[in-house]
KEKOL-44504 format. One line per 4 residues: number of its first residue (from 1); for each residue x, y, z of C-alpha. Coordinates in steps of 0.25 Angstrom, whole numbers, plus 2048, in hexadecimal, padded with zeros to 3 digits. Example, Ala and Ser with C-alpha at 12.3 -4.5 7.8 and 13.67 -1.06 7.14 Angstrom:
BEGIN
1	831,7EE,81F ~ 837,7FC,81D
! end
This chain:
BEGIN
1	F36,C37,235 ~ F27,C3C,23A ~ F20,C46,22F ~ F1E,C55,233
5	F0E,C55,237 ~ F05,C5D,22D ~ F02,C6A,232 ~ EF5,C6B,239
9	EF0,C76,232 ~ EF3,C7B,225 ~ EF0,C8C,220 ~ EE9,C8B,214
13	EE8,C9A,211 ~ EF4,CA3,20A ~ EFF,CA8,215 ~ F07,CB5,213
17	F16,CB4,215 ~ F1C,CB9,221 ~ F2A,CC2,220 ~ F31,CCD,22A
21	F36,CD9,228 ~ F42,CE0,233 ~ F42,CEF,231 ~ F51,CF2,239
25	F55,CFD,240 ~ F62,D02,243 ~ F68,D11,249 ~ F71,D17,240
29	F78,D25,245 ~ F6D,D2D,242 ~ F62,D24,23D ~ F58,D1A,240
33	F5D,D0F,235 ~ F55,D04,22F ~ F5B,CF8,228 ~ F54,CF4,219
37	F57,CEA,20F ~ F58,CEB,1FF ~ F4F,CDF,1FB ~ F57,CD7,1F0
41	F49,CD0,1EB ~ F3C,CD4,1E5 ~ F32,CD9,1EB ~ F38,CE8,1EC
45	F47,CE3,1E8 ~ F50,CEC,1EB ~ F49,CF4,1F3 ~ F4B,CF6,203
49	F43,CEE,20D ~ F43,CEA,21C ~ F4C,CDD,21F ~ F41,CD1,21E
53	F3D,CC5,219 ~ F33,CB8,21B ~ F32,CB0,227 ~ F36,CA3,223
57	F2C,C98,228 ~ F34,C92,234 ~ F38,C9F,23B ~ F31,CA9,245
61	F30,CB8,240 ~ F3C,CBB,249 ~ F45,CB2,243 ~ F41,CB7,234
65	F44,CC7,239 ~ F51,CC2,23D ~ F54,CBA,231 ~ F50,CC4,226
69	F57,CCE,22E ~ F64,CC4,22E ~ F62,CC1,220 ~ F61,CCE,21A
73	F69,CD6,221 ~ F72,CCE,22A ~ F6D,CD5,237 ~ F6A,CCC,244
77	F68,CCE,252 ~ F63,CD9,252 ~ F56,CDF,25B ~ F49,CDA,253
81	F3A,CDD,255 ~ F2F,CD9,24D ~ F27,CE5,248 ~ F18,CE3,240
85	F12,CDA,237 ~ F0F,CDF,22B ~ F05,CD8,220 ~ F00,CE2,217
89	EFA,CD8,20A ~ F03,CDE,200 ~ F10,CE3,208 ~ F17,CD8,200
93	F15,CD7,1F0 ~ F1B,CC8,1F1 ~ F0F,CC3,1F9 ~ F07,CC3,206
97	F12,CC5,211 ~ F10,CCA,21E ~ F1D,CCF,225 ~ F21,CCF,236
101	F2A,CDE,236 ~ F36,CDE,240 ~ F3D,CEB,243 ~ F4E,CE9,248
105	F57,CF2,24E ~ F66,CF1,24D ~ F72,CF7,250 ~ F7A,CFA,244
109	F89,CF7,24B ~ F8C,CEA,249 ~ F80,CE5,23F ~ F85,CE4,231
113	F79,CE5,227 ~ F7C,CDB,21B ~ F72,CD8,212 ~ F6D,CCA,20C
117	F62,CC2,206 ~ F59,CC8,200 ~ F5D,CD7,201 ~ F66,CDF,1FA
121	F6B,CE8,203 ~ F69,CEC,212 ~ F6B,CFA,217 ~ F67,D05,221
125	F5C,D0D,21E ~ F58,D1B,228 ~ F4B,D1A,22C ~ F49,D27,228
129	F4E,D24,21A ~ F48,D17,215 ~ F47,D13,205 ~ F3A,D0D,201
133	F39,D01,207 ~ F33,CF1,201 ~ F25,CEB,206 ~ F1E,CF4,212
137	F2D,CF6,218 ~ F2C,D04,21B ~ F1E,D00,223 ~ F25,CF8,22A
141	F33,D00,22B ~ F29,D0C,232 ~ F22,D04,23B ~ F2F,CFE,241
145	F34,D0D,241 ~ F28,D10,248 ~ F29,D03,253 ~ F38,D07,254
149	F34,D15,25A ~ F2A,D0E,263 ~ F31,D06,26B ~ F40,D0B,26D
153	F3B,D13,276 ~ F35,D0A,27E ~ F3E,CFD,27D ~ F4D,CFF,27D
157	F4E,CF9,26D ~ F54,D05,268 ~ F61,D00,270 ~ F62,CF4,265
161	F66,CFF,25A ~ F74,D03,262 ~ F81,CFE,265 ~ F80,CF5,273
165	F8A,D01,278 ~ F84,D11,276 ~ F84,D1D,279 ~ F77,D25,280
169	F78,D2F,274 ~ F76,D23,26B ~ F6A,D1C,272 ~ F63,D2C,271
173	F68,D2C,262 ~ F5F,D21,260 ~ F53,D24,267 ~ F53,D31,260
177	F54,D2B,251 ~ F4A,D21,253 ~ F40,D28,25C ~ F44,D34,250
181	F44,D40,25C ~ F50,D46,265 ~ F51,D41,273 ~ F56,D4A,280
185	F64,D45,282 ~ F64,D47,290 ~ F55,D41,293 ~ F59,D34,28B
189	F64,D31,290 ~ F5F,D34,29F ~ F53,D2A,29B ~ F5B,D1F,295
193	F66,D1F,2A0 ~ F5A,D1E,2AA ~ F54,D11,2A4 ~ F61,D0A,2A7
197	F61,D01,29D ~ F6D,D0A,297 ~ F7B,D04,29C ~ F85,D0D,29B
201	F94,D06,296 ~ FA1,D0B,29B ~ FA5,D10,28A ~ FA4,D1A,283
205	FA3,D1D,274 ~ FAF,D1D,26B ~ FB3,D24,25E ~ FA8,D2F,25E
209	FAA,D3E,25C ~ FA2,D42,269 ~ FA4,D41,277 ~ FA2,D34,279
213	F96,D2D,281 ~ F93,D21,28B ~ F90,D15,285 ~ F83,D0D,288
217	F7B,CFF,288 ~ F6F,CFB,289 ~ F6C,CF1,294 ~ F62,CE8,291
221	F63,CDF,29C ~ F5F,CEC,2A5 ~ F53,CEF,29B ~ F4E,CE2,29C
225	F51,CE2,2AB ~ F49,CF0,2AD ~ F3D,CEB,2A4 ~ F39,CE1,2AD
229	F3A,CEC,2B8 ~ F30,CF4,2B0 ~ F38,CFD,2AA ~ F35,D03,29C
233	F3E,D08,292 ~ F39,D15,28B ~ F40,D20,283
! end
């Protein structure tokens, strides 16, 4: 059997340690929701964080986000987007790590959150109610906040926090909590019907109080179809 050849060249100089960090969102009812962690080891034991960990030496940053985010909370497939890079020299009392933020959306029907590893406990914080938070979390937590309210207006992402099947009242609630400002019923639906990426479904809601309202889906083989046309996707 043939030895591995030495490695050409050879760092000599101190390397920090490389982690991620997933700050989750999810639509509750009323609220913009985000998922935390109760860390179950020291440093700041017992107190909340974002899901996270170190990138292990034989996977790519993608495949870390999604194992951590397995690992310590049992959510996978989800929509997943890599954020910053954050390396402030003492962000970590440990040592020297430098840490690659993603930020996730979810739909909460159907995703079971089960804690594991090395957290305590997982739950659903509103963004508008956060407790204090481990590390530089809460920088991180606002500038995924901030990227959030960015870019659902101009990429159809926002889609990746409801059922596959909704109502047009529902897509409007969430624009509204996440954007934080009412919307003119009328105008939005007239601008979101137009963009025909919107299919219509032959149901109907069931069990609600209220009349009850057409159900929708989103067609992403018609958004990417129209993209190549030209077309772009504003709110």
């Amino acid at each position: 059997m043939r030895s591995k050849p030495a490695a050409k060249f050879q760092y000599e100089y101190a390397r920090p340690a490389l982690t991620v960090d997933i700050v989750v969102f999810a639509l509750d009812a009323d609220d913009l929701m985000v998922m935390l962690i109760q860390r179950d080891l020291e440093p700041f034991e017992g107190q909340w964080a974002l899901p996270g960990g170190f990138v292990h030496i034989d996977e790519t940053l993608d495949d870390a986000a999604r194992r951590e985010l397995q690992e310590e909370t049992g959510l996978q497939g989800i929509f997943l987007e890599q954020l910053y890079t954050y390396g402030d020299l003492n962000r970590d009392p440990r040592e020297r790590v430098v840490t690659v933020a993603y930020y996730a959306l979810v739909n909460l029907e159907g995703h079971n959150v089960q804690a594991s590893t090395d957290a305590r406990n997982a739950a659903w914080f509103s963004v508008n109610e956060l407790p204090d938070l481990a590390f530089d979390h809460a920088k991180i937590l606002a500038a995924a906040h901030e990227r959030l309210r960015g870019k659902v207006r101009y990429q159809p992402i926002g889609f990746e926090l409801l059922p596959e099947k909704f109502t047009l009242r529902q897509l409007q609630h969430l624009y509204e909590v996440i954007l934080d400002r009412e919307l003119d019923k009328r105008n939005f639906r007239k601008k979101v019907l137009s963009m025909e990426i919107v299919q219509e479904t032959d149901e109907i809601e069931k069990d609600v109080a209220h009349r009850a309202a057409r159900l929708y889906r989103f067609d992403q083989e018609a958004y990417e179809r129209l993209t190549e046309q030209g077309f772009h996707f504003e709110i």
